[in-house]
C-alpha positions as CSV (number, residue, x, y, z in Angstrom):
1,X,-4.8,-6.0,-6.4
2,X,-6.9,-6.5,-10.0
3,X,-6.9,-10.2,-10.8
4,X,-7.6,-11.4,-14.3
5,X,-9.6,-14.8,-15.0
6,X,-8.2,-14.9,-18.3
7,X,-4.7,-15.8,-17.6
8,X,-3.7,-13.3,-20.3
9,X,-1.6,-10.1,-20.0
10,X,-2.7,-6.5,-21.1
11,X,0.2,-6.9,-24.0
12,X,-1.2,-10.3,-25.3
13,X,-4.5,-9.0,-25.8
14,X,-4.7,-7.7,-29.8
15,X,-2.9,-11.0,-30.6
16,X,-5.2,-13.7,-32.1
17,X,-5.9,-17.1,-30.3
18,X,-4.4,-19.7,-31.9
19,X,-7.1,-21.1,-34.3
20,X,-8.1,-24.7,-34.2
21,X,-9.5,-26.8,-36.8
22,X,-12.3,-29.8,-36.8
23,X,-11.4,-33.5,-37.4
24,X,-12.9,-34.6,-40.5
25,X,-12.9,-37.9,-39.5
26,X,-14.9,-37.1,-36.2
27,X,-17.0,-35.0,-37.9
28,X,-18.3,-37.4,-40.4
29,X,-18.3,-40.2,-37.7
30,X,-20.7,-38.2,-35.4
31,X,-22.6,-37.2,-38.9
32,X,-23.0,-40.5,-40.2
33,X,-23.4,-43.0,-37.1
34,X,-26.9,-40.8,-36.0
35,X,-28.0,-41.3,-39.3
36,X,-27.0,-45.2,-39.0
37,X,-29.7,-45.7,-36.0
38,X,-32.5,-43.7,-37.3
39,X,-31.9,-45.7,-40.4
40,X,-32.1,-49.2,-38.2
41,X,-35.0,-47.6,-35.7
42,X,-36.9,-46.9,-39.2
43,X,-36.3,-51.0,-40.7
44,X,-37.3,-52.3,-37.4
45,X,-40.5,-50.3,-36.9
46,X,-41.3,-50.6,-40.1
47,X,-40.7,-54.6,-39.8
48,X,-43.1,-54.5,-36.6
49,X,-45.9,-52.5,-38.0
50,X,-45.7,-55.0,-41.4
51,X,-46.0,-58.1,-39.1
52,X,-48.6,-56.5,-37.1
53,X,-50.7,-55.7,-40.3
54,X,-50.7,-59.1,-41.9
55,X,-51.5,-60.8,-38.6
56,X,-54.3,-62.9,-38.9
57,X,-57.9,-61.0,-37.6
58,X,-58.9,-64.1,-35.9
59,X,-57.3,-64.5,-32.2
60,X,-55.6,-67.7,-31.5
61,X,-56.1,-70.1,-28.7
62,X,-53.7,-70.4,-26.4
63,X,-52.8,-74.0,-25.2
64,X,-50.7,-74.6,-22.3
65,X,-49.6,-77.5,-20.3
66,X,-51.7,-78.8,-17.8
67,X,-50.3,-78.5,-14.3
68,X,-51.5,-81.6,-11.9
69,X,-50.6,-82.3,-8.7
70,X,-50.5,-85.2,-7.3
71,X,-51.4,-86.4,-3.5
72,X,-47.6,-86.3,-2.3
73,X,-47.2,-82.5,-2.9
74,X,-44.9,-82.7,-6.3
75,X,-46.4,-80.9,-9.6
76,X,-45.8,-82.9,-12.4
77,X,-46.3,-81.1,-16.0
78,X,-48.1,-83.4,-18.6
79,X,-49.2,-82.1,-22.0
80,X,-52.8,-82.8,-22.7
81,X,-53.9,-85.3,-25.2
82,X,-56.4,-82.1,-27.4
């Protein structure tokens, strides 16, 4: 017993397949919206590399809050007076 994985008859195969066309809109939209992200990847590395440039050569000094604790176990934050 010959089974076929086609689905198709002996008789229906010289007829063409039915042809289907694209979606123009689809088409553009997966066109266009690849080309939107490189686009905003490219302004925001280029952003980063510009800030990173014109950084001052000179490192900063960090100044954070002093933490103190007092005898009864509680931390109290105070900013120092420098």
């Amino acid at each position: 017993m010959p089974s076929s994985s086609s689905g198709r008859s002996p008789a229906d195969d010289k007829r063409e397949p039915a042809q289907v066309y694209g979606s123009t809109q689809i088409e553009l939209a997966w066109t266009i919206i690849p080309i939107l992200i490189v686009v905003v990847l490219f302004l925001a590395t280029a952003r980063v590399i510009h800030a990173i440039q014109d950084a001052p050569n000179q490192p900063q000094r960090l100044r954070l809050p002093q933490l103190r604790i007092s005898s009864g176990g509680s931390s109290d934050i105070r900013r120092s007076a420098s």
